[in-house]
N, C-alpha and C positions, 0 to 999 in steps of 0.2 A: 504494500500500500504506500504511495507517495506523498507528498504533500497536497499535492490537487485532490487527490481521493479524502485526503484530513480534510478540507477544507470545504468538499461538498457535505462530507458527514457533518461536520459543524453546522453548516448552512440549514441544513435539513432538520438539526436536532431543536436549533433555535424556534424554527418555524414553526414545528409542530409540537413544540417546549413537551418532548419527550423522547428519553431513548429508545426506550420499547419498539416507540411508533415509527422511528426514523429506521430502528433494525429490520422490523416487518417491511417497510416499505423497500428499504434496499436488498433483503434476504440476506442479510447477515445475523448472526452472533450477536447480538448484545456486548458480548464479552471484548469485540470487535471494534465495538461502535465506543464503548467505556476507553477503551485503550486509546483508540484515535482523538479523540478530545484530549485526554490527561498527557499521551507524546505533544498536543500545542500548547497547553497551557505549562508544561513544563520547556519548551522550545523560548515561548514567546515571556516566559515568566511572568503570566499572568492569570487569576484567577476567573474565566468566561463563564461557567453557571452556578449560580446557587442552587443545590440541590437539596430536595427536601424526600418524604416517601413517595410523595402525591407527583410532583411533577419537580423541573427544574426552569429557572427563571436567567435571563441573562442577567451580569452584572452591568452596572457601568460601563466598566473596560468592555464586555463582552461584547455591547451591543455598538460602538465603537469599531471594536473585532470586526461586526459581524458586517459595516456598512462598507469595509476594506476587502473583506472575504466576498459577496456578490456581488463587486465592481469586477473582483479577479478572475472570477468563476465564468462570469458576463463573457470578460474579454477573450479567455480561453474559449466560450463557446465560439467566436465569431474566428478566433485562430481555425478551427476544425473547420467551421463553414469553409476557410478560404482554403483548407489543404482538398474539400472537397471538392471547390471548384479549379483545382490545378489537376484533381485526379479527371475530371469531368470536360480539360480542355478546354476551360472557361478563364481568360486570364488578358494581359497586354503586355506586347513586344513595343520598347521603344529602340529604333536603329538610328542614328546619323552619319549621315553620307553626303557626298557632292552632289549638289542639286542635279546637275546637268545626269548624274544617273540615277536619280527619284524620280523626275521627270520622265524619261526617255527609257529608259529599263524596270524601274520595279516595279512603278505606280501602271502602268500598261501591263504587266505579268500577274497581279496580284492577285486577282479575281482565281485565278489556280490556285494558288494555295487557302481561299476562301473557302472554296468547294471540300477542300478536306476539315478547316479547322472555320466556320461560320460564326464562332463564338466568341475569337481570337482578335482581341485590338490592336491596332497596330500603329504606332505613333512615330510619325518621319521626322524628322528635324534634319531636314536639307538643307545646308549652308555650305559655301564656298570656302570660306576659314574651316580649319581643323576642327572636328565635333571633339569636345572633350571628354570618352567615356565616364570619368570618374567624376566629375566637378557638373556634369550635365546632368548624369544619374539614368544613362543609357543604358539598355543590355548591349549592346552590339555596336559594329561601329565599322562602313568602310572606308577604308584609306586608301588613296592612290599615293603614291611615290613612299619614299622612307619612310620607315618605322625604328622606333627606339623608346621603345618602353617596357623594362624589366619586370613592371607587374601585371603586365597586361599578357593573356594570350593572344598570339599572333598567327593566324592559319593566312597562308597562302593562298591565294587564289590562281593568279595568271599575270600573264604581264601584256600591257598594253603598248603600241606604238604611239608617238605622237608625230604628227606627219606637219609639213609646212606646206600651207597651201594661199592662195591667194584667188579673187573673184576674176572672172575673164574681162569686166570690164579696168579694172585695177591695172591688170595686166595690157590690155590694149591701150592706156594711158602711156604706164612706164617702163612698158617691154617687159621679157620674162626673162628675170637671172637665171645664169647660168653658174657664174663663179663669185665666190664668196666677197669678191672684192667690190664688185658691181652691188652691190646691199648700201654703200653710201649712196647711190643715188636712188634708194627707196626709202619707203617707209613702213613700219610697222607700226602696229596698233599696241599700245602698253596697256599689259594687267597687270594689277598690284590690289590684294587685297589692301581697302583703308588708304587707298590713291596715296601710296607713300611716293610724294615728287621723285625724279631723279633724269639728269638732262640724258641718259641713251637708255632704249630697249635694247632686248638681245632675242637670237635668236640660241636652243640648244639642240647640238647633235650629237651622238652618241659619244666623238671625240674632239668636237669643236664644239665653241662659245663665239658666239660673232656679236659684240655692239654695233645697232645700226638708228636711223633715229624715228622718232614717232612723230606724231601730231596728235594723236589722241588718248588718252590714259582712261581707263574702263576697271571697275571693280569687282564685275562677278561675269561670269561665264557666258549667260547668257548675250547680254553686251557687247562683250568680247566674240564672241560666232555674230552675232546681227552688224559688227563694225566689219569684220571682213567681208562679209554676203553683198555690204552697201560698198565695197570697193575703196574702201577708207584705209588698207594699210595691208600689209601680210601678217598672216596670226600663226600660232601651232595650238593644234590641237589633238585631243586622244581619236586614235582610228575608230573608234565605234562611232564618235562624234563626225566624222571628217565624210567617211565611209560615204552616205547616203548622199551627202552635196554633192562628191565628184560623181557618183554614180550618174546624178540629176543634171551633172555641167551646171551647177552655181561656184563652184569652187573646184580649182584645178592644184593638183600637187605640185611641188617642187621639189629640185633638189633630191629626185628619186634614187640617183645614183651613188649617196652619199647615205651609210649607216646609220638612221635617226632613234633619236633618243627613245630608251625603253625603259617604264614605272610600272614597276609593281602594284598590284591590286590585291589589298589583304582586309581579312577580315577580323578585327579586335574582339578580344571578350574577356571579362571576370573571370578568375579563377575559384568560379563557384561549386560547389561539391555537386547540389539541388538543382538539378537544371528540370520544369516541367519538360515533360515529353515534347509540346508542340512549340516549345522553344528550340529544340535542338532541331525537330524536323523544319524549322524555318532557317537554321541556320543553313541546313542540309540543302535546303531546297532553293535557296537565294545562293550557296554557290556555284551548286547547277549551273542556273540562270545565268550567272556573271560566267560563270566558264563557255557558259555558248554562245553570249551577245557580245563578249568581249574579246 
């Protein structure tokens, strides 16, 4: 018998200000129900009923006791409801990720993993800056490029290209580079999250860094894709992103002969013991997904 099991015997002895009737009612021992009061009141060091032949009455302190003990007993019920509702696939996932694949990849796939888990909330926090597992109070969490956090698990996913592309009118403007030196007389579009000034953009390739200059400084993603599309500069972007423009001849590649930069795509998580079931089949099932669209 534990302490929770003390403390509904108590609750119950109080209510029905008898031992007897709290024994019949739980199908215990009396000798059971005597022992579990006298292990609290010698725990707590306090005397909880006056007992007479007739019946027993709380004390002062008991009744005290007793408004601490049905607060506790309460709260525990509502603990059981909620481990029923995690055995029952009843529960919320929160992920943060880079908008541009909330958008474009999950929030379009999601309705699949609906049809298994209907009950299942699922709360996005899609931002351009870094989601912070820990300080956000995320389960999950994906990240494109480097990772370095020791307390964090880190599962892999795949690796992405980022391709350098530019609109065909851009291009019919200021001619299509060829050699990295010809980049002074372009332009590029600058992203920074938090528009942190700075007088050159760059472009990155797997083994080159080229500063070349901008006219326009953009803070989130989307921005950044809608500033190239309008022929406003040359952008780099992830191939899942890039993909569907040249496909469409809105945006033409560049520099295809030249080894472009490859980020990693991983997926963060707690290192928690207790994972609900339809927590891990979403982790399962969202690497999937990024393993085939990306």
């Amino acid at each position: 018998m534990d302490k929770i099991d003390r403390l509904r015997i108590f609750c119950l002895v109080a209510e029905k200000q008898s031992f007897a009737q709290a024994a019949l009612q739980l199908g215990l021992p009396r000798s059971n129900v005597t022992y579990a009061i006298q292990t609290l009141e010698k725990e707590y060091e306090v005397l909880l009923f006056y007992r007479t032949t007739r019946k027993v009455a709380l004390t002062h302190e008991g009744s005290l006791f007793y408004q601490e003990a049905t607060r506790l007993v309460t709260q525990l019920k509502e603990l059981n409801r909620f481990k029923s509702q995690v055995r029952s696939q009843e529960g919320k996932i929160s992920i943060g990720l880079p908008k541009r694949l909330a958008t474009q990849v999950l929030i379009p796939h999601l309705s699949s993993f609906y049809q298994r888990y209907p009950k299942v909330k699922v709360l996005i926090n899609g931002s351009d800056d870094f989601s912070n597992l820990i300080e956000q109070q995320l389960d999950c969490v994906v990240r494109v490029g480097q990772v370095q956090d020791e307390y964090l698990l880190i599962r892999p996913i795949c690796q992405t290209e980022i391709w350098t592309v530019a609109a065909p009118q851009y291009l019919a403007e200021f001619g299509e580079p060829t050699q990295f030196d010809q980049l002074q007389q372009h332009f590029a579009v600058d992203y920074h999250v938090a528009k942190h000034y700075r007088e050159w953009s760059e472009l990155e390739f797997q083994a080159h860094r080229i500063k070349m200059p901008y006219r326009l400084l953009v803070e989130n993603t989307e921005a950044y894709i809608q500033a190239g599309l309008a022929g406003l500069g040359i952008i780099q972007i992830p191939e899942f992103d890039a993909a569907p423009y040249v496909e469409q001849g809105r945006l033409q590649r560049l520099f295809t002969d030249t080894p472009c930069l490859q980020l990693a795509v991983s997926l963060l998580l707690t290192d928690r013991q207790y994972r609900p079931q339809y927590f891990q089949d979403f982790v399962d099932w969202l690497d999937r997904l990024l393993k085939t669209k990306l």
